[in-house]
C-alpha positions in Angstrom: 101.1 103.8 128.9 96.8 103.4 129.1 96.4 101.9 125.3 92.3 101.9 124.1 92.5 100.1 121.4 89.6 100.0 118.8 88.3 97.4 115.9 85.4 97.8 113.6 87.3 96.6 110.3 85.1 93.6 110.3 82.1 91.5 111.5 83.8 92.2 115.1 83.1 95.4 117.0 85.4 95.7 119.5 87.8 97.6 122.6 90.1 96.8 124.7 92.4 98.7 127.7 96.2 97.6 127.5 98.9 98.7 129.8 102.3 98.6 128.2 104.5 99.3 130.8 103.0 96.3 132.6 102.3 94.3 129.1 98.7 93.7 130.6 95.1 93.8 129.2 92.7 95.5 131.5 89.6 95.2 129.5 88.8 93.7 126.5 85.4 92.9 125.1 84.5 91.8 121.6 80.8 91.2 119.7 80.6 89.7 116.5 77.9 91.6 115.0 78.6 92.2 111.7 77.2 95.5 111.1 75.6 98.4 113.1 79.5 99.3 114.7 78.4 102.8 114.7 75.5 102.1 117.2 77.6 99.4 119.2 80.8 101.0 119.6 80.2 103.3 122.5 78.5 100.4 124.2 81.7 98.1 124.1 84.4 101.1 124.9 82.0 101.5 128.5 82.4 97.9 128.8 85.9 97.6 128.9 86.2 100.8 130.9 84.1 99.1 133.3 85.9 96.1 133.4 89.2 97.8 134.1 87.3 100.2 136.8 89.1 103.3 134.8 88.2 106.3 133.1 88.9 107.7 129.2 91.2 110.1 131.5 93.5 107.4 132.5 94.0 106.9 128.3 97.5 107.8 126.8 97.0 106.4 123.2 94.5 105.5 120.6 94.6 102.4 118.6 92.6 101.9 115.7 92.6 99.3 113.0 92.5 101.4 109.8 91.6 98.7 106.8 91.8 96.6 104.2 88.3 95.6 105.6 84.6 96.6 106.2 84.1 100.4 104.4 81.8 101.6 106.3 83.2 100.1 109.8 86.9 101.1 109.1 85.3 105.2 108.7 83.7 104.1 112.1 86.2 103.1 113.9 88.3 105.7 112.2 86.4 108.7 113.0 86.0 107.3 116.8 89.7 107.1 117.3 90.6 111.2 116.2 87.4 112.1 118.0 88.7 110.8 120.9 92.1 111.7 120.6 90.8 115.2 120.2 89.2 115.4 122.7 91.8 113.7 125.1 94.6 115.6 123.8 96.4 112.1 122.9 97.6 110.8 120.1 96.0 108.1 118.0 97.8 105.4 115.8 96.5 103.6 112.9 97.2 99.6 113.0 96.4 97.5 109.7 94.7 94.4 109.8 97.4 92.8 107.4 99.4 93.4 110.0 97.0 91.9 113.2 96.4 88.9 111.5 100.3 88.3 110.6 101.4 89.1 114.3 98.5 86.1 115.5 100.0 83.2 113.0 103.3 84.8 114.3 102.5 84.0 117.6 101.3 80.6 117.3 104.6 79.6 114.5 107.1 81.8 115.5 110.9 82.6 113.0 108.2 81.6 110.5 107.9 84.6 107.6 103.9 85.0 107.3 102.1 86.4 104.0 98.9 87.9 104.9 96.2 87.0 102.6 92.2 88.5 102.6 89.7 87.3 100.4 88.4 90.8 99.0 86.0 89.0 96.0 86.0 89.9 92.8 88.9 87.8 91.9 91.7 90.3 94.0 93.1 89.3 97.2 94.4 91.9 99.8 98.3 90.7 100.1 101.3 91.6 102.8 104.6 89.4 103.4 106.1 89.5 106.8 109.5 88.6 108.3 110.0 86.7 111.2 109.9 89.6 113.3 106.8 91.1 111.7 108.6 93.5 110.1 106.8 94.2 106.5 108.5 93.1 103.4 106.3 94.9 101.4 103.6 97.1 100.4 99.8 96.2 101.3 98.0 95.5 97.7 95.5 94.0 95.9 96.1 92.2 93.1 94.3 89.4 91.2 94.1 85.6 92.9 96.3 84.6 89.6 99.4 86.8 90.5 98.7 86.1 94.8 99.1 82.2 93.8 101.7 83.1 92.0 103.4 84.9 95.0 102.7 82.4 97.4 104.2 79.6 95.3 107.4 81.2 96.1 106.8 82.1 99.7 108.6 80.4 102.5 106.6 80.9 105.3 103.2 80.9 106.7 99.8 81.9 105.2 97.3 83.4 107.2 93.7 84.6 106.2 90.8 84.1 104.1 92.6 84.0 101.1 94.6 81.0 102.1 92.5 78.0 100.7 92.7 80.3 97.6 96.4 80.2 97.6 97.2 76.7 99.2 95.0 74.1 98.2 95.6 71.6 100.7 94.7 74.2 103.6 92.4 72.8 105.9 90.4 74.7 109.3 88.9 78.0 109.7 91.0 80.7 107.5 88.1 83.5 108.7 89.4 87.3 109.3 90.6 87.6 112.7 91.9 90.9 114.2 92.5 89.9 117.8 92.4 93.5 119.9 94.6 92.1 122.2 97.5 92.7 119.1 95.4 95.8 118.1 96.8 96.7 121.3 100.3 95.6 121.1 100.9 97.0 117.6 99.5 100.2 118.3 101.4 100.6 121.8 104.8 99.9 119.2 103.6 102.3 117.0 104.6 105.6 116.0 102.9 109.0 116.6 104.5 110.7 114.2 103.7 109.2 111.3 100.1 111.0 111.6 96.6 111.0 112.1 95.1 107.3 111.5 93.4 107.0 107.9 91.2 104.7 105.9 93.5 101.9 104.5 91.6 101.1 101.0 93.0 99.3 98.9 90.5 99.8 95.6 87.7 102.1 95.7 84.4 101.9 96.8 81.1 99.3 95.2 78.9 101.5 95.0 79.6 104.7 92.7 77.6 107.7 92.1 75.3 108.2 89.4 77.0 111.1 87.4 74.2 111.3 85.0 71.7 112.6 88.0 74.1 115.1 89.1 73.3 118.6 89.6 75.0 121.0 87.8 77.1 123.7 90.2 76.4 127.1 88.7 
């Protein structure tokens, strides 16, 4: 099975081609350009076709990672993967960045549980515990830094994310967001078609808000 998996959750725009039955990447390219993923995305998909001399024919699935992250890049990315699936007549399958950046630390410590952990200001961190074989062990949520320390005092395992030198004081390194496509990939090959069309994974609502008092009155 042809995977094109997509990523525009965060300052990365990126695509990548995966074969599953052969557990290979074909194509993979990756910008960090923080935004403008609308404009950029089409750009990087023809890369990694190119790369892998293939078509959006030779495509059997759609991966797309679906949030907590960027607003506006997660609708890209979103919107990108159903048009195409559409259009392809293949499914698509949403793939949550929680669970990307617990599969890397997975790979690099592995029978280690991992807690996910994103910085999402405001004093809230975006929070997901996962076993040793990335199964989840709960819900994604936000919740304030004061009840995610609190969590992660009595986590055994791994923490992974920007929220880590939030949660362990002692953490030292880059703890930047990083959604690898190659796992986009993986994840979304795993995943299953049935549970629907991929969605926006928000976890609190939107900064900016509209300004009821200039509405317009519907008659």
């Amino acid at each position: 099975m042809i995977i094109l998996a997509l990523d525009t959750a965060g300052v990365d725009c990126a695509a990548a081609l995966y074969d599953s039955g052969r557990d290979t990447m074909l194509g993979e390219a990756s910008d960090m350009i923080g935004k403008g993923h609308a404009e950029h995305l089409m750009g990087i998909i023809d890369r990694v076709l190119e790369q892998a001399d293939m078509s959006l024919s030779a495509v059997d699935r759609i991966a797309v990672t679906i949030g907590p992250g960027s607003f506006t890049g997660i609708r890209v990315g979103v919107a990108a993967a159903r048009g195409f699936a559409l259009s392809l007549g293949v499914p698509a399958v949403g793939v949550t960045t929680l669970a990307v950046m617990a599969e890397a630390q997975r790979l690099k410590t592995p029978g280690c549980p991992v807690l996910a952990a994103m910085d999402a200001k405001r004093n809230e961190i975006y929070l997901q515990a996962f076993n040793v074989d990335g199964e989840t062990f709960d819900e994604a949520r936000a919740v304030t830094v004061e009840e995610a320390q609190a969590f992660a005092a009595a986590f055994e395992g791994e923490i992974t994310g920007s929220a880590t030198p939030l949660l362990k004081p002692d953490a030292t390194g880059d703890h930047a967001n990083h959604f690898p496509i190659s796992i986009v990939a993986r994840i979304g090959a795993a995943a299953d078609p049935s549970a629907g069309k991929p969605k926006p994974l928000y976890l609190r609502g939107p900064d900016a808000k509209p300004q009821a008092g200039f509405a317009i009155a519907r008659v």
